[in-house]
VMD Tcl script that draws the C-alpha trace (Angstrom):
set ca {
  {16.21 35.48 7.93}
  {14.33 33.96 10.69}
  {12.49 30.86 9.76}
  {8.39 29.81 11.66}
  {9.97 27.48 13.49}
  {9.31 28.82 16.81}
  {5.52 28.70 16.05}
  {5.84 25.25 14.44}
  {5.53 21.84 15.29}
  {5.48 18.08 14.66}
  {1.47 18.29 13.50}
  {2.58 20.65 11.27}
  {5.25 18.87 9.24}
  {2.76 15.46 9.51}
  {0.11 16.96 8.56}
  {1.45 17.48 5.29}
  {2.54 14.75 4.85}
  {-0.39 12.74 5.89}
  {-3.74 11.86 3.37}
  {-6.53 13.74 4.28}
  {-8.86 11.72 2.13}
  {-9.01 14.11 -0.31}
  {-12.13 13.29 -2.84}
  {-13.55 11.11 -0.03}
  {-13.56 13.63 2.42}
  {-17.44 14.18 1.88}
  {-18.30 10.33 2.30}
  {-19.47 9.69 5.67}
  {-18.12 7.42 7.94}
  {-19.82 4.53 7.09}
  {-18.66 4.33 3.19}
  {-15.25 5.21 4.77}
  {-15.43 1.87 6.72}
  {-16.54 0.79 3.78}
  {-13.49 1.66 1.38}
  {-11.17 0.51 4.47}
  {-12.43 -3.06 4.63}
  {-12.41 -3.35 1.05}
  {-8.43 -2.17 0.51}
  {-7.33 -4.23 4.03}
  {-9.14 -7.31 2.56}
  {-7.02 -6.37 -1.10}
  {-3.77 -6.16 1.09}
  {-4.31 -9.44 2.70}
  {-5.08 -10.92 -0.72}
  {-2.01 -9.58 -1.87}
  {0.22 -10.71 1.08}
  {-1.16 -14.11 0.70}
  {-0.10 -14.26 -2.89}
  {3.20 -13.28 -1.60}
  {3.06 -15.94 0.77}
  {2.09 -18.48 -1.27}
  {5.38 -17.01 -4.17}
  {7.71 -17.53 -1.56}
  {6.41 -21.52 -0.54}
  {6.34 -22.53 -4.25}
  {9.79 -20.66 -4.49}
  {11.17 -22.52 -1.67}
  {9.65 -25.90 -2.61}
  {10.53 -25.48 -6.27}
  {14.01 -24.28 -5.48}
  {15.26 -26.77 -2.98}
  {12.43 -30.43 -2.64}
  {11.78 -30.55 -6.41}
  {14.52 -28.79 -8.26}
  {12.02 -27.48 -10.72}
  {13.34 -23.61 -11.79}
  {10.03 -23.01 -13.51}
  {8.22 -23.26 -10.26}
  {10.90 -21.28 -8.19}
  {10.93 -18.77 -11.02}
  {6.73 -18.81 -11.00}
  {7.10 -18.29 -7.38}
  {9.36 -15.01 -7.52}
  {7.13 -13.35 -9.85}
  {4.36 -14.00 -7.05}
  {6.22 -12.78 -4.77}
  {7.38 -9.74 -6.49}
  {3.39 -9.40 -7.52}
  {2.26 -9.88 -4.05}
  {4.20 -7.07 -2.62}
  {3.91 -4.76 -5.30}
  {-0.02 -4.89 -5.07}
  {0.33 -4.28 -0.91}
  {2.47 -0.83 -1.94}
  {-0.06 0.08 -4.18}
  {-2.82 -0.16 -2.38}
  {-1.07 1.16 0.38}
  {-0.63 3.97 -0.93}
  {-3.18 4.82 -2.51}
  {-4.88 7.49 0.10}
  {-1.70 9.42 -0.09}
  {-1.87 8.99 -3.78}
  {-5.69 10.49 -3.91}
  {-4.78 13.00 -1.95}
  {-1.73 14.30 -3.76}
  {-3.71 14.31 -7.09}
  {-6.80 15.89 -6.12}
  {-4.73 18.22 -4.06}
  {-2.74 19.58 -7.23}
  {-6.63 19.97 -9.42}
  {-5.39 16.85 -11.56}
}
mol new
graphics top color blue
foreach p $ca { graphics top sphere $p radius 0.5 }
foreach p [lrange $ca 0 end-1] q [lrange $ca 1 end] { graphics top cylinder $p $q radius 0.2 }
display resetview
């Protein structure tokens, strides 16, 4: 009953864990700057929706009372930082389904 652990190690449990790029792992390194730039410049899109939910949220909750605004902005907000989890994700996410043949 003994377990690897004595020829184990941190890499090992990361790696695992970590994307490997999976279908992209034959693109050089240019197109994988490429892909990079293009999801950081979607995640800063997407946090500046969220910033701009939460100021029409604020102002539309507290200087104007108008609810339709301060609901507007929580569904920005909640759309904002749903989009940056997404794309976040998504090497992990390419990796686990080309991983399991999908």
């Amino acid at each position: 009953m003994y377990l690897s652990a004595s020829k184990g190690d941190i890499n090992t449990i990361i790696g695992g864990i970590a994307p490997n790029w999976g279908p992209f792992a034959s693109l050089g390194s240019e197109a994988r700057t490429m892909v990079e730039v293009v999801m950081a410049v979607a995640i800063l899109a997407c946090l500046a929706i969220a910033i701009w939910g939460a100021a029409k949220q604020r102002i539309g909750a507290t200087a104007l009372r108008d609810t339709f605004s301060a609901e507007q902005g929580k569904g920005l907000i909640i759309a904002g930082l749903t989009g940056v989890f997404i794309i976040g994700s998504l090497g992990t996410l390419f990796t686990i389904v080309y991983g399991m043949a999908i």
